[in-house]
C-alpha positions as CSV (number, residue, x, y, z in Angstrom):
1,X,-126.3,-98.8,-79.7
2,X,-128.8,-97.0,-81.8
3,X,-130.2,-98.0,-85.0
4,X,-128.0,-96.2,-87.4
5,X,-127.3,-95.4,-91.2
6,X,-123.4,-95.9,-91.7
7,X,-123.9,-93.8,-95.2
8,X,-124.5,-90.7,-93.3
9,X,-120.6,-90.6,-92.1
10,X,-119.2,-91.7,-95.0
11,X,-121.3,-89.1,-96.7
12,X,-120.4,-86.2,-94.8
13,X,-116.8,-87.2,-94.8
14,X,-116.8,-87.1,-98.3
15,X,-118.7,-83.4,-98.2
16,X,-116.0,-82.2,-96.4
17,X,-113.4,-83.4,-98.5
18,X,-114.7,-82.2,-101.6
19,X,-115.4,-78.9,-100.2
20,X,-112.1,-78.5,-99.0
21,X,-111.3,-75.6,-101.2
22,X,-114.2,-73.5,-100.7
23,X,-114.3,-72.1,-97.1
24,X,-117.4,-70.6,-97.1
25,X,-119.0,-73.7,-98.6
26,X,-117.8,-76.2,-95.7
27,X,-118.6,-74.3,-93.5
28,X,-122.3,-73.6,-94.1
29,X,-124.1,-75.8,-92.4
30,X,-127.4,-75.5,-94.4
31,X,-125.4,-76.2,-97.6
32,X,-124.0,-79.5,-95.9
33,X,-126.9,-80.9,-95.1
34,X,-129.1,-79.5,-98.1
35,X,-126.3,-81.8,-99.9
36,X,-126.5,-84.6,-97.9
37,X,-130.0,-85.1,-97.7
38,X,-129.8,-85.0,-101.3
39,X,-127.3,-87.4,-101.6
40,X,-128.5,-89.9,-98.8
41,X,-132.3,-89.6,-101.1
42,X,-130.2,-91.5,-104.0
43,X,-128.2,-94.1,-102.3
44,X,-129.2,-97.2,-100.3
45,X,-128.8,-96.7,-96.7
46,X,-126.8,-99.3,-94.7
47,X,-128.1,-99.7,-91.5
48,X,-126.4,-101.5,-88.5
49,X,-127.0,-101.9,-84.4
50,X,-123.7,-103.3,-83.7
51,X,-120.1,-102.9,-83.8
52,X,-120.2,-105.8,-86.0
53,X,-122.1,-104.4,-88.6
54,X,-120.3,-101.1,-88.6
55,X,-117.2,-103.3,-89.2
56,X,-119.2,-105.1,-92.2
57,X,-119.9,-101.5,-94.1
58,X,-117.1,-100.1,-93.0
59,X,-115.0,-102.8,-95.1
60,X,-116.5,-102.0,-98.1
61,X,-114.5,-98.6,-98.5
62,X,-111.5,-99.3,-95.7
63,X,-110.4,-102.4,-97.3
64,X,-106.7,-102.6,-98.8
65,X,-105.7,-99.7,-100.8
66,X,-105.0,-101.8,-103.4
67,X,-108.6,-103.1,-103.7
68,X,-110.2,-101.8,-106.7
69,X,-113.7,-102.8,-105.5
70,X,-112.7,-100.6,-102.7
71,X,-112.1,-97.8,-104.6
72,X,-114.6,-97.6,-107.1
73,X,-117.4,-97.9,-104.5
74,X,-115.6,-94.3,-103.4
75,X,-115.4,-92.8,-107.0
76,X,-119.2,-93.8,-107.1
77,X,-120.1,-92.1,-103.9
78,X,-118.1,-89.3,-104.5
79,X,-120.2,-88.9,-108.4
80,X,-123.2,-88.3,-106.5
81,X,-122.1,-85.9,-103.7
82,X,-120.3,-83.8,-106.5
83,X,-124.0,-83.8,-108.7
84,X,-125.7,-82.8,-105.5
85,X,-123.4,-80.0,-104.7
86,X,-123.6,-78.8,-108.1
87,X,-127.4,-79.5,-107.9
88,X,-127.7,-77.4,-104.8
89,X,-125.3,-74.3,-105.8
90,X,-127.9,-74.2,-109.0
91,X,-130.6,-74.3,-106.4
92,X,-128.9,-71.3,-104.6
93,X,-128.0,-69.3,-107.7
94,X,-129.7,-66.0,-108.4
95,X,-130.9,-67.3,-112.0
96,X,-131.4,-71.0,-110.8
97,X,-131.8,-72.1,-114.4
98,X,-128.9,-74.2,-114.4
99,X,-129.3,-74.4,-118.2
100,X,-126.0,-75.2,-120.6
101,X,-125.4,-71.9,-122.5
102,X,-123.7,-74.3,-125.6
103,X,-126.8,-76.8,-125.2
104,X,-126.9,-78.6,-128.2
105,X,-130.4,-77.3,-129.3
106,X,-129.4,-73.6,-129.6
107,X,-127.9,-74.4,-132.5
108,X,-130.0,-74.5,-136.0
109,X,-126.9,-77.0,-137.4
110,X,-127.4,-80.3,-135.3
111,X,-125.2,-81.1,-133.3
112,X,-124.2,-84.1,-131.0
113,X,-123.1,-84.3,-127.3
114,X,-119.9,-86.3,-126.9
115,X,-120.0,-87.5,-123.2
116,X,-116.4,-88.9,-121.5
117,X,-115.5,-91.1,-119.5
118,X,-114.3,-91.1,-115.5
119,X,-110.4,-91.2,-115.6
120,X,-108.4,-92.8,-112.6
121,X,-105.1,-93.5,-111.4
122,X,-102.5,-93.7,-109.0
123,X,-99.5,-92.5,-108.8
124,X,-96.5,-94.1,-107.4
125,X,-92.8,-94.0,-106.6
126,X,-90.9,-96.5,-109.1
127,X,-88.8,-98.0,-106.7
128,X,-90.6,-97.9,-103.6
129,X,-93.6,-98.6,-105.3
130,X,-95.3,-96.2,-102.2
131,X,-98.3,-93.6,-103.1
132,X,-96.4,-90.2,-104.1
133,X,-98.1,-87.4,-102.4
134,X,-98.2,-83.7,-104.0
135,X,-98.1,-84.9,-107.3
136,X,-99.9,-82.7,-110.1
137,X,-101.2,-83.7,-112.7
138,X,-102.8,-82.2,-115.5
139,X,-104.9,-83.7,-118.2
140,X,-105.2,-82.7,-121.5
141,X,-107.7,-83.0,-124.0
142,X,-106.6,-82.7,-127.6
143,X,-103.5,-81.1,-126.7
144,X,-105.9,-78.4,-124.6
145,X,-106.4,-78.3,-121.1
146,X,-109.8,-80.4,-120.4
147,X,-112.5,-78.9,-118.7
148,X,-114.0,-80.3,-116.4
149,X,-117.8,-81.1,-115.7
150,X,-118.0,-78.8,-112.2
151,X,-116.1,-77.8,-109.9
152,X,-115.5,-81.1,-108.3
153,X,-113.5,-82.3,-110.6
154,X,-110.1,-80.4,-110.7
155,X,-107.8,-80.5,-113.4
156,X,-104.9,-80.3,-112.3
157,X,-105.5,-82.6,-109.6
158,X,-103.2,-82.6,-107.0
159,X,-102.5,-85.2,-105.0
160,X,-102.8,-86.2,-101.0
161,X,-101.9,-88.8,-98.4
162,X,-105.7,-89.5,-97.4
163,X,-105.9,-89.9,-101.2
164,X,-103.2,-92.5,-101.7
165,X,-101.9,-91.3,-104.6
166,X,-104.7,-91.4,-106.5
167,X,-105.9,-89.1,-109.0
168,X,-109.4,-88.8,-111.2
169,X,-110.3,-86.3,-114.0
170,X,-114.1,-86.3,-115.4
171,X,-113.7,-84.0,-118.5
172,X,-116.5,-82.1,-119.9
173,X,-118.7,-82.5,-122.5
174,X,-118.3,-81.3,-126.4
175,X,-120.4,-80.8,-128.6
176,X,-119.7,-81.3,-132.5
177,X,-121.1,-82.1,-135.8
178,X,-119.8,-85.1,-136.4
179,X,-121.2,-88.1,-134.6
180,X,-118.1,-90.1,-134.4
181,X,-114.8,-88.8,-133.3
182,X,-111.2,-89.7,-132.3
183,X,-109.6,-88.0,-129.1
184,X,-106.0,-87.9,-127.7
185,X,-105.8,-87.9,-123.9
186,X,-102.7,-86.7,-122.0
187,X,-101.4,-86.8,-118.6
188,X,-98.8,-84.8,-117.6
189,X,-97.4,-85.6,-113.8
190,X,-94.9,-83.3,-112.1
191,X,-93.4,-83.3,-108.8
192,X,-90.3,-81.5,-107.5
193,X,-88.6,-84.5,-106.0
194,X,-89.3,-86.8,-109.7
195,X,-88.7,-86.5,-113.1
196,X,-92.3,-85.4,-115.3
197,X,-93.8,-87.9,-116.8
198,X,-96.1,-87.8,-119.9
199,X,-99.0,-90.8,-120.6
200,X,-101.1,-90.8,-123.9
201,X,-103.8,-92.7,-124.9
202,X,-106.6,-92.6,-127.5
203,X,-110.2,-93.1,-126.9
204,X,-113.0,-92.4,-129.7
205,X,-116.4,-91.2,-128.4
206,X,-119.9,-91.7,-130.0
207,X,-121.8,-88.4,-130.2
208,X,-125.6,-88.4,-129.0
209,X,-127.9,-86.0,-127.4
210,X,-128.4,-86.3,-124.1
211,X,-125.5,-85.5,-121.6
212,X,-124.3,-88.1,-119.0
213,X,-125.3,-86.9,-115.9
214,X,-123.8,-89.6,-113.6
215,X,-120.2,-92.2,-114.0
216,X,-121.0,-95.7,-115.3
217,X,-118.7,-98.7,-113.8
218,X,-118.6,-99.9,-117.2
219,X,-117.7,-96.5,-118.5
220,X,-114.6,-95.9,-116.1
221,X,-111.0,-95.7,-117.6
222,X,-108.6,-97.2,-115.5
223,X,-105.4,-96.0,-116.6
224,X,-101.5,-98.0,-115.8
225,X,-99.8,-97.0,-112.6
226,X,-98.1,-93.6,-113.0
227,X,-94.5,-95.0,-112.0
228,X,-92.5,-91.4,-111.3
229,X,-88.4,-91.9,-111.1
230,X,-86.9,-89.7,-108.2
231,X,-84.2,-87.0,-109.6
232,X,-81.8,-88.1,-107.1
C-alpha cells in the first residue's frame, strides 16, 4: 500500500456533500480541489500504510452514531470546508473584496459584533427512538428567520439518512449598540408523517468586534433530542 493521507477522502466526501445543492459547483473540478487544498493546508494530515491504520482514522468519524466525539470531529471538519468554499467563491468573485457591507466600522455610532454559537441536534422518532429522515426544521432568531453565516449553513435544514437525523444551524452575526443582549432561539420541526414540534431556549451574547470566523468546541450548543410523535 502507498503511503497515504486518509484526510483527503474524508475531505472530499464532505465537498461533495456540502455542495450537493449547487450543480455547477460539484462538478467543477478546479473548485474541488482549489477547496481541498485549502482545506487539507489547515488540518493535520493522518497518514497510514496499512489497512490497520485506515481502520484507526477511519474510527474516529465511523464510530457509533451515538458517539458525540464522533460527531463533533465531523461538525469541525465540515466548519473548515464550508470557510474554504466560501473563501474560494470570494476568490472567484468579480469584486473579490469579500468585505461585510454592515461591517461594524462603517458606522460613526460604535457598534459591537454579537457572534453565535454552532447549533446541533438530532431528530428522532418518540417511540422507535430511530433517526427521522426528511425532517425540516427551521430556526428562528428573535421570532425572525436566522440568517445564516454562508451558504453552508441552511436554515431550514432538512434532514437525510447519511445524516442520521441530525441537524446544525450556525446563524449569522449582528451587529448592535448595546454590548450585552438577550436572544430567544426557536426550532420549529415539521414532517408529514409527525406532529410539529416547537423548542425554545434562551442564550445571551457578549458583543465585541471582531467576527468569529471558525466554531469553538467550547462554543457548540448541543440542544435535547427532538422527540417527534407520529400522527397515526
Amino acid at each position: 500500500m502507498e503511503l497515504k493521507n486518509y484526510q483527503e477522502d474524508v475531505i472530499l466526501g464532505l465537498i461533495d456533500i456540502l455542495l450537493e445543492d449547487e450543480p455547477d459547483n460539484v462538478n467543477d473540478q478546479h473548485f474541488k480541489y482549489d477547496v481541498a487544498a485549502y482545506t487539507l493546508n489547515r488540518i493535520p494530515p493522518k497518514y497510514f500504510m496499512s489497512e490497520r491504520g485506515f481502520t484507526r482514522f477511519a474510527d474516529l468519524y465511523l464510530a457509533d452514531e451515538d458517539s458525540p466525539d464522533s460527531f463533533i470531529n465531523l461538525v469541525e471538519l465540515s466548519v473548515v470546508v464550508n470557510q474554504a468554499i466560501e473563501t474560494v467563491k470570494l476568490r472567484r468573485s468579480s469584486n473579490g473584496s469579500g468585505a461585510d457591507a454592515t461591517d461594524a466600522n462603517s458606522s460613526l455610532d460604535p457598534l459591537y459584533i454579537h457572534n453565535f454559537p454552532h447549533i446541533i441536534g438530532k431528530v428522532r422518532d418518540a417511540r422507535s427512538r430511530l433517526p427521522v429522515e426528511g425532517a425540516k426544521i427551521t430556526l428562528l432568531l428573535d421570532g425572525a428567520p436566522a440568517d445564516s453565516v454562508g451558504a453552508g449553513w441552511p436554515n431550514p435544514y432538512l434532514t437525510t439518512r447519511p445524516g442520521k437525523g441530525y441537524f446544525s444551524f450556525w446563524p449569522k452575526h449582528l451587529l448592535h449598540a448595546q454590548e450585552r443582549l438577550e436572544h430567544t432561539l426557536r426550532l420549529v420541526v415539521e414532517h408529514d408523517d409527525y406532529k410539529p414540534l416547537t423548542v425554545e431556549r434562551k442564550i445571551s451574547t457578549t458583543g465585541g468586534f471582531e467576527r468569529q470566523e471558525i466554531i469553538r468546541s467550547d462554543s457548540i450548543i448541543s440542544l435535547d433530542e427532538c422527540l417527534l410523535t407520529p400522527t397515526s
